[in-house]
BABALUM-734652 format. One record per residue (C-alpha): x, y, z. Coordinates in steps of 0.1 Angstrom, whole numbers, padded with zeros to 4 digits. Each point is the difference from the previous one (the first is absolute). Example, Ala and Ser with C-alpha at 12.3 -4.5 7.8 and 13.67 -1.06 7.14 Angstrom:
residues 2
<r><u>0123</u><v>-0045</v><w>0078</w></r>
<r><u>0014</u><v>0034</v><w>-0007</w></r>
//
This chain:
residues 275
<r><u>-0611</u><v>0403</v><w>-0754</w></r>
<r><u>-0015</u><v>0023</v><w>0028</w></r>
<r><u>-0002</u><v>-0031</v><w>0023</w></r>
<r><u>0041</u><v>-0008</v><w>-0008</w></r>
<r><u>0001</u><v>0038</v><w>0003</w></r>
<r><u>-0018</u><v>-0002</v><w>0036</w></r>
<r><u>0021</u><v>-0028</v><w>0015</w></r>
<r><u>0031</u><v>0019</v><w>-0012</w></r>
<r><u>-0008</u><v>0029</v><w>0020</w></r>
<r><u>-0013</u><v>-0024</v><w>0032</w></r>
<r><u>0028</u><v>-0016</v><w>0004</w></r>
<r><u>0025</u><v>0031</v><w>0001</w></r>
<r><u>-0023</u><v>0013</v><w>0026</w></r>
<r><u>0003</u><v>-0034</v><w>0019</w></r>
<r><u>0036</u><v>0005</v><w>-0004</w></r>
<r><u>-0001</u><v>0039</v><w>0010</w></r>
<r><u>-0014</u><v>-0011</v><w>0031</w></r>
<r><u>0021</u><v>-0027</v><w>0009</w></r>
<r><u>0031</u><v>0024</v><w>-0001</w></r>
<r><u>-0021</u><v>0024</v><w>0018</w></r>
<r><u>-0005</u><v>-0026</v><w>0029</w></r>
<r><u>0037</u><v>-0015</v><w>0001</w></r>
<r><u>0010</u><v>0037</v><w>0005</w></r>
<r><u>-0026</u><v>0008</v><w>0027</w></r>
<r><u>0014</u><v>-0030</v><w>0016</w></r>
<r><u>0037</u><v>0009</v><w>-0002</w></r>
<r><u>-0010</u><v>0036</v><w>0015</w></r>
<r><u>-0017</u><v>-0015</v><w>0028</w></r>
<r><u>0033</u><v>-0023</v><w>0004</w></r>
<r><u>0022</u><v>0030</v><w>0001</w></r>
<r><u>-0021</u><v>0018</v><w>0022</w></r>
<r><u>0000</u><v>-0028</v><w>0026</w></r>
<r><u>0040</u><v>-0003</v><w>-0004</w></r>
<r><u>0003</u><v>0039</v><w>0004</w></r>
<r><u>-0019</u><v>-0001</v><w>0033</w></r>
<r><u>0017</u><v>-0029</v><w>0014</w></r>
<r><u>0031</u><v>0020</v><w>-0009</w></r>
<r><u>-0008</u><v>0028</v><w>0020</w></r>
<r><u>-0011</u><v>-0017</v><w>0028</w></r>
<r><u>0036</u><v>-0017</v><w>0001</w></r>
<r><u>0016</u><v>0036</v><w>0000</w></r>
<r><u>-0025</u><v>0012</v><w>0025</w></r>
<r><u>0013</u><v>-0030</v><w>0022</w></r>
<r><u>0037</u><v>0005</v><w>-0009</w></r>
<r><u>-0001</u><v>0036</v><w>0012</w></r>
<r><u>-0015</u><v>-0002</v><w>0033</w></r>
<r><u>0024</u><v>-0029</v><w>0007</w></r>
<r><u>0027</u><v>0021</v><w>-0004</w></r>
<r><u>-0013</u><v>0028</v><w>0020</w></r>
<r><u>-0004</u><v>-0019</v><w>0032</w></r>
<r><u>0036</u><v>-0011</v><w>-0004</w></r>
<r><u>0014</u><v>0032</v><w>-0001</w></r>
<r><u>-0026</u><v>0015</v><w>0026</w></r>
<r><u>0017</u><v>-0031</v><w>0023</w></r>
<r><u>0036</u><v>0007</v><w>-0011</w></r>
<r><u>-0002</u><v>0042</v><w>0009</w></r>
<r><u>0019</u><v>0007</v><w>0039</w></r>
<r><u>-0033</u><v>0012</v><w>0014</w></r>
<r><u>-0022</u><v>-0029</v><w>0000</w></r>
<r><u>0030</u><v>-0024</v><w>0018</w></r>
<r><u>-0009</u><v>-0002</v><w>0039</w></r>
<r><u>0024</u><v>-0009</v><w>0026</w></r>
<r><u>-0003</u><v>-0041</v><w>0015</w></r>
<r><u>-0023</u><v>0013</v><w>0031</w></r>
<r><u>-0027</u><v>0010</v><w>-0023</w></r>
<r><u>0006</u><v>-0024</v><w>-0030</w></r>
<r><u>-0038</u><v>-0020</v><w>0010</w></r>
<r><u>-0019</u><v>0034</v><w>-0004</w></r>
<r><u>0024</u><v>0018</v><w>-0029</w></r>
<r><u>-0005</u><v>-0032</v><w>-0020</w></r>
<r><u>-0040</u><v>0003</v><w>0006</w></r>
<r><u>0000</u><v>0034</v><w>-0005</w></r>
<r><u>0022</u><v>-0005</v><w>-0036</w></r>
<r><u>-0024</u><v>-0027</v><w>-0010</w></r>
<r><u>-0031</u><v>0021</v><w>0004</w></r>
<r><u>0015</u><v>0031</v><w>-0017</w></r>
<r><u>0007</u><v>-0024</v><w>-0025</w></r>
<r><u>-0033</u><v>-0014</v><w>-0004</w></r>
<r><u>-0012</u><v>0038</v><w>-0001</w></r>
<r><u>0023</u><v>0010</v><w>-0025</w></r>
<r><u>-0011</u><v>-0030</v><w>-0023</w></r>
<r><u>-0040</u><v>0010</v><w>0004</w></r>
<r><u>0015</u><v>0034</v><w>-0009</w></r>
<r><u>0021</u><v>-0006</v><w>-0027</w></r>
<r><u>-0018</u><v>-0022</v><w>-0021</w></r>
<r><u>-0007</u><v>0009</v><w>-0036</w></r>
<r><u>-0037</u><v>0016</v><w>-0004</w></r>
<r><u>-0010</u><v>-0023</v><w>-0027</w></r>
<r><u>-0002</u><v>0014</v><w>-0034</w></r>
<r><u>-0029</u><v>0018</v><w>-0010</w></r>
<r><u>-0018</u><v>-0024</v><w>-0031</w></r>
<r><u>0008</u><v>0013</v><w>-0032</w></r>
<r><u>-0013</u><v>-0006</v><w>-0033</w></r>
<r><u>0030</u><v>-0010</v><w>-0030</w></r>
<r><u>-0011</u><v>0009</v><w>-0036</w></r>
<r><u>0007</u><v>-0029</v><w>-0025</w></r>
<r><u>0001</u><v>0004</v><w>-0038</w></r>
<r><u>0000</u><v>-0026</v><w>-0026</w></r>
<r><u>0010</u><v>0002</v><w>-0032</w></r>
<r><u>-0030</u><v>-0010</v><w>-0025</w></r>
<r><u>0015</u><v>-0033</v><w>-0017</w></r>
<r><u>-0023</u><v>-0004</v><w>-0032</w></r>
<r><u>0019</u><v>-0028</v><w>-0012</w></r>
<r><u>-0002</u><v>-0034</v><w>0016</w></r>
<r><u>0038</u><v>-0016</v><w>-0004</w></r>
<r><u>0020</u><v>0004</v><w>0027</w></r>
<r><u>0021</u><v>0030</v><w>-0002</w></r>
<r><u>0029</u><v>-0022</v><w>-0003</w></r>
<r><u>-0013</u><v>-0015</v><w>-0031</w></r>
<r><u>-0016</u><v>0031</v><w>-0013</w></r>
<r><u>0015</u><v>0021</v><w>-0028</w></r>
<r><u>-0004</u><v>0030</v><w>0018</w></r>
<r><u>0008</u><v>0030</v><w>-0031</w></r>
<r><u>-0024</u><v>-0024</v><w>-0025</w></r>
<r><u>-0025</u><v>0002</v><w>0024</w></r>
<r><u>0003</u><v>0036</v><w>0009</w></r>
<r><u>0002</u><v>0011</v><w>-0032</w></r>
<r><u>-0034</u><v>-0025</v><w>-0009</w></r>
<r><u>-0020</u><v>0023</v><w>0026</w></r>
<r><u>0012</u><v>0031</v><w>-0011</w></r>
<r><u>-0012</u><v>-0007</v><w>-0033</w></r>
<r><u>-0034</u><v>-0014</v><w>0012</w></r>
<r><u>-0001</u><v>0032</v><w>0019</w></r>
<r><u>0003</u><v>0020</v><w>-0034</w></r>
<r><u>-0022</u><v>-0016</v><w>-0018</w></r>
<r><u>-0026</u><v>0004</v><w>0024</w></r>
<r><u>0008</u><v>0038</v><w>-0006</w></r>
<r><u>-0002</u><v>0000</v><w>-0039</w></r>
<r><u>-0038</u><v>-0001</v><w>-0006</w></r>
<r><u>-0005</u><v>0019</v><w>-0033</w></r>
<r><u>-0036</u><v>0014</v><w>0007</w></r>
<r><u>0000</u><v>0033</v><w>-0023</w></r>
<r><u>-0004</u><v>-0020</v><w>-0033</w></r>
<r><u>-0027</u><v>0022</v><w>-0017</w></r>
<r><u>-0020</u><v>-0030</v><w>-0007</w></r>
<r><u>-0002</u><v>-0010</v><w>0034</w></r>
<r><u>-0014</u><v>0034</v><w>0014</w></r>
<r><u>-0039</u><v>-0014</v><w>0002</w></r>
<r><u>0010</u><v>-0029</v><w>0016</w></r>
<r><u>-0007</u><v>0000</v><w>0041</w></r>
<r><u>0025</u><v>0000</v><w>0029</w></r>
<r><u>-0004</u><v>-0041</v><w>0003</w></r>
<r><u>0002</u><v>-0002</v><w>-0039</w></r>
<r><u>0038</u><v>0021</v><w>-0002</w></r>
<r><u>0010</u><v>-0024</v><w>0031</w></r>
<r><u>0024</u><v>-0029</v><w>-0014</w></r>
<r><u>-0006</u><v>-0021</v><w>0030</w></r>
<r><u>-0035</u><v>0003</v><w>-0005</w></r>
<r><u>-0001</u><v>-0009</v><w>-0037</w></r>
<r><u>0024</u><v>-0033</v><w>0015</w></r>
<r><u>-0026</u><v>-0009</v><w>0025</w></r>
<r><u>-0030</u><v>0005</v><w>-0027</w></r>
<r><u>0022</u><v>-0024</v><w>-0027</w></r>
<r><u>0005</u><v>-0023</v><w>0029</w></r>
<r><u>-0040</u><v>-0004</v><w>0004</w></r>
<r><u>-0003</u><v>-0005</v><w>-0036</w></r>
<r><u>0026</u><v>-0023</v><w>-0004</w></r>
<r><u>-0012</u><v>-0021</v><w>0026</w></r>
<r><u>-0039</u><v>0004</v><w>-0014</w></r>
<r><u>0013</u><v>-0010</v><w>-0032</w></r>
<r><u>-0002</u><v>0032</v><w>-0017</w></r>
<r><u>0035</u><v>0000</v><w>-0019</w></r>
<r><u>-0010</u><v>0030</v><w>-0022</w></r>
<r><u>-0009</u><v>0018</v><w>0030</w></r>
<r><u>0029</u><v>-0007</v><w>0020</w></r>
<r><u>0023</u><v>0004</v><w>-0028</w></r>
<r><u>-0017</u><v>0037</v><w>-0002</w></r>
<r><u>0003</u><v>0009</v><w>0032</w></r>
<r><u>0039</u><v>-0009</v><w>0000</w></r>
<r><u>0006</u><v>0018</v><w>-0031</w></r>
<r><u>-0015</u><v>0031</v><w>0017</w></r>
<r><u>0026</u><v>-0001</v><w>0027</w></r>
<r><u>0025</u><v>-0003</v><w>-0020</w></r>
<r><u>-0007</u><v>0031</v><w>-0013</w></r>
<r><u>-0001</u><v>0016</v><w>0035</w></r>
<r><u>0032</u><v>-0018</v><w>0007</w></r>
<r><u>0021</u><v>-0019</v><w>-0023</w></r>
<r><u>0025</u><v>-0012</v><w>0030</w></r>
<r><u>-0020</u><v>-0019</v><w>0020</w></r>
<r><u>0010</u><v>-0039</v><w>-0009</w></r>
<r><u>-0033</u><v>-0016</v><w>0011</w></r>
<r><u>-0016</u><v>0015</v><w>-0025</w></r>
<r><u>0015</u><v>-0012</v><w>-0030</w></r>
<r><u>0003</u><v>-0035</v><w>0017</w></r>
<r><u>-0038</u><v>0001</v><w>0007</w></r>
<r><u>-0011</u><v>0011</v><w>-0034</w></r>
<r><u>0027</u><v>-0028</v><w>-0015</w></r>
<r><u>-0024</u><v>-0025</v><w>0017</w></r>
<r><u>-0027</u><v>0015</v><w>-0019</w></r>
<r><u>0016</u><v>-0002</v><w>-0035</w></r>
<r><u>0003</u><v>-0037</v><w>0008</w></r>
<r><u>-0034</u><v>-0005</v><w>0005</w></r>
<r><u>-0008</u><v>0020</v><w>-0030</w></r>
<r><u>0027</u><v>-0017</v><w>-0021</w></r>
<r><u>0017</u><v>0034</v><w>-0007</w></r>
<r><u>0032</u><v>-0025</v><w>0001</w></r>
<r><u>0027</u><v>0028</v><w>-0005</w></r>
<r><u>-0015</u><v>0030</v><w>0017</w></r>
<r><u>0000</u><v>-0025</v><w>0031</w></r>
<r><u>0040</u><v>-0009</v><w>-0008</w></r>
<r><u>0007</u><v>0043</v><w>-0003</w></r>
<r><u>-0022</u><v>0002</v><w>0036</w></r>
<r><u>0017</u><v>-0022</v><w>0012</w></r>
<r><u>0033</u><v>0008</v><w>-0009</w></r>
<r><u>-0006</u><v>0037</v><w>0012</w></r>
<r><u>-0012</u><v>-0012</v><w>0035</w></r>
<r><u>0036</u><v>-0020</v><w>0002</w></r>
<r><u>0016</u><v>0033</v><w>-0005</w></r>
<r><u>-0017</u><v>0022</v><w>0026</w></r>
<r><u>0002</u><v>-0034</v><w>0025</w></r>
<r><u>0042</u><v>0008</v><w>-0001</w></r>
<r><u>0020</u><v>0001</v><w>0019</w></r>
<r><u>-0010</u><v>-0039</v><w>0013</w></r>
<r><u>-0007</u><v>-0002</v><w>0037</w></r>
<r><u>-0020</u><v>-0023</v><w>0023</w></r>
<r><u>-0030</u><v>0027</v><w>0000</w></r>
<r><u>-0005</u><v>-0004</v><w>-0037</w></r>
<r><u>0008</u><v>-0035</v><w>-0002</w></r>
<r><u>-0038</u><v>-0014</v><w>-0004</w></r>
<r><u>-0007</u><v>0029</v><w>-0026</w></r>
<r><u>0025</u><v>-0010</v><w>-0015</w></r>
<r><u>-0004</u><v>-0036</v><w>-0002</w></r>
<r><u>-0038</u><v>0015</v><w>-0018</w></r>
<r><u>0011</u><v>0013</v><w>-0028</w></r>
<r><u>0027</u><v>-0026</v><w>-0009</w></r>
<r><u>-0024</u><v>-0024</v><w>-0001</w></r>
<r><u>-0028</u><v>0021</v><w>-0025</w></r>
<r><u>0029</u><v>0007</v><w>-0023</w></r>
<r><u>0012</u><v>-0032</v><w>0002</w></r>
<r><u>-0035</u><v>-0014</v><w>-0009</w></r>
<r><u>-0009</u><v>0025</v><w>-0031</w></r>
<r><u>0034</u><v>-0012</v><w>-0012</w></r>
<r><u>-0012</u><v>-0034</v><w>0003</w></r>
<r><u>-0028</u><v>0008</v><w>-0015</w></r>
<r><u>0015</u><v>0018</v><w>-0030</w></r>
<r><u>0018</u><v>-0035</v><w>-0003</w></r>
<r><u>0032</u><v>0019</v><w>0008</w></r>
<r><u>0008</u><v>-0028</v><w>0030</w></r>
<r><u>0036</u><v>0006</v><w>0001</w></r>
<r><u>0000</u><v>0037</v><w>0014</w></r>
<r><u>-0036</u><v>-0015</v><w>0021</w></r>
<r><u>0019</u><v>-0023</v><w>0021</w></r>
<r><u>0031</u><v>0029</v><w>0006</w></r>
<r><u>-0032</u><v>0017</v><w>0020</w></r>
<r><u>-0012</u><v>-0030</v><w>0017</w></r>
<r><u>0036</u><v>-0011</v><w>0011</w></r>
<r><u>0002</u><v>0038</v><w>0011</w></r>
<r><u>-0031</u><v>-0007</v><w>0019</w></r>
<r><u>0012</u><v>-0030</v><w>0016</w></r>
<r><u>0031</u><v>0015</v><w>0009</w></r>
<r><u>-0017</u><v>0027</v><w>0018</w></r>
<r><u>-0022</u><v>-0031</v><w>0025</w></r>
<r><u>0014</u><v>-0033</v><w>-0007</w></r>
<r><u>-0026</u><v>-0016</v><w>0022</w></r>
<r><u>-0029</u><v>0008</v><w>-0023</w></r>
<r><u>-0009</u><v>-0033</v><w>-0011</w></r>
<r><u>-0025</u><v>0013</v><w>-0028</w></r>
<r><u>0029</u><v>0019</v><w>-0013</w></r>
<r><u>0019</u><v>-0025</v><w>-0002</w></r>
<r><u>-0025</u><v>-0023</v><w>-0015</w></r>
<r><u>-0009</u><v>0026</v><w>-0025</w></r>
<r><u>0038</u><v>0003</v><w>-0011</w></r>
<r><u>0008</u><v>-0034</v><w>-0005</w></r>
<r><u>-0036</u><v>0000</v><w>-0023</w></r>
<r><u>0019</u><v>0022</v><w>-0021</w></r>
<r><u>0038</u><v>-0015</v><w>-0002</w></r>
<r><u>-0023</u><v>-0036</v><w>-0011</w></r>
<r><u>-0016</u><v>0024</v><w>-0030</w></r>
<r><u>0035</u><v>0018</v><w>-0007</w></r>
<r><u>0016</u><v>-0038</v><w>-0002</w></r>
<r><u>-0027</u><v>-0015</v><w>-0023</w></r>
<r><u>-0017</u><v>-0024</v><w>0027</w></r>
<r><u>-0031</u><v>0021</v><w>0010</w></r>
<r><u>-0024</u><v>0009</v><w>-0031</w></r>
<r><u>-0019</u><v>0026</v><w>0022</w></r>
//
């Protein structure tokens, strides 16, 4: 889970700075386009000033001194060039902002309000940590921390220690009942332990918090479809199992284990697999 968890958040940051690059690149491309602008004006303009410096009655010499007004014009032209060319602009530094994109569908395919409101309400839950229950008062700083007790049910999870794990999660919970990983997490250990219909009620509550659906919650998602659709399973209830799974699948069509695992259970629903 913290491994899919990982990748997830790599490959927005891989995404994050791909944007970040395309739109150093386009600044640099309108920088270069601006200059070669200005350069064309500069030109344009100082054109046009030795045309009308040539066309005023002053700077017309009669035919015995054509030769030497003519040489005379060309040099104060050449002067007024050297002294009328643009003084290059000074370097200047242009501030560029992006706008964080947590999500990684393209904008055009985003839902952007679903998404929105998904963050906002990540956002609050992260707030809502209840840590004035009186029982909780001898309990240290680490100990009243929900993603603490996550990363300690994590360790014991993956040491084996369901009991443990399933503690720790419970103790969160109590610190903050809105966080959906949680009750996903401690699903997984009613499975192990066989406590077949707390893990459909976990999982079930972790589907609610993961609303509304959007690409950032997709994989946790995907999670707890498939625990409640295997307690069902497991209950015998195969019917309302294989809704989850197909749920699942929905969610990444390409999983072939998924798909494998609910075609095991359409054979059982049917009558042709005895498992």
């Amino acid at each position: 889970m913290m491994k899919l968890e990982q990748e997830e958040r790599d490959r927005i940051q891989k995404m994050k700075d791909h944007e970040r690059a395309k739109a150093t690149a386009e600044l640099e491309a309108w920088k270069s386009k601006q200059k070669e602008k200005a350069d064309e004006e500069s030109r344009i303009k100082l054109q046009r000033a030795s045309q009308d410096e040539l066309k005023k009655p002053g700077n017309r010499r009669s035919d015995g001194c054509n030769k030497v007004g003519q040489k005379s014009s060309s040099e104060a032209n050449s002067n007024k060039k050297q002294v009328e060319v643009a003084v290059p602009r000074a370097p200047r530094n242009i501030q560029v902002t992006f706008t964080p994109r947590i999500f990684p569908t393209a904008l055009r395919e985003s839902r952007v309000p679903e998404e929105e409101e998904w963050l906002k309400k990540q956002a609050a839950a992260r707030r809502a940590v209840n840590s004035d229950l009186e029982e909780l008062k001898d309990l240290t700083e680490d100990e009243r921390n929900p993603d603490w007790l996550k990363e300690k049910g994590d360790k014991c999870f993956a040491a084996g220690n369901y009991t443990g794990a399933l503690n720790a999660y419970s103790m969160a919970i109590r610190l903050n009942r809105r966080i959906p990983a949680l009750y996903s997490n401690r699903a997984a250990c009613h499975l192990k332990l066989r406590n077949l219909h707390k893990a459909v009620e976990d999982s079930s509550q972790a589907l609610d918090l993961l609303m509304p659906a959007v690409s950032a919650n997709a994989s946790a998602r995907v999670r707890a479809h498939i625990r409640r659709g295997s307690a069902f399973c497991q209950l015998q209830l195969y019917a309302e199992g294989l809704q989850d799974y197909q749920a699942a699948l929905k969610i990444e069509p390409d999983n072939e284990a998924l798909q494998a695992d609910t075609q095991k259970i359409r054979s059982v629903i049917q009558g042709t697999d005895t498992h």
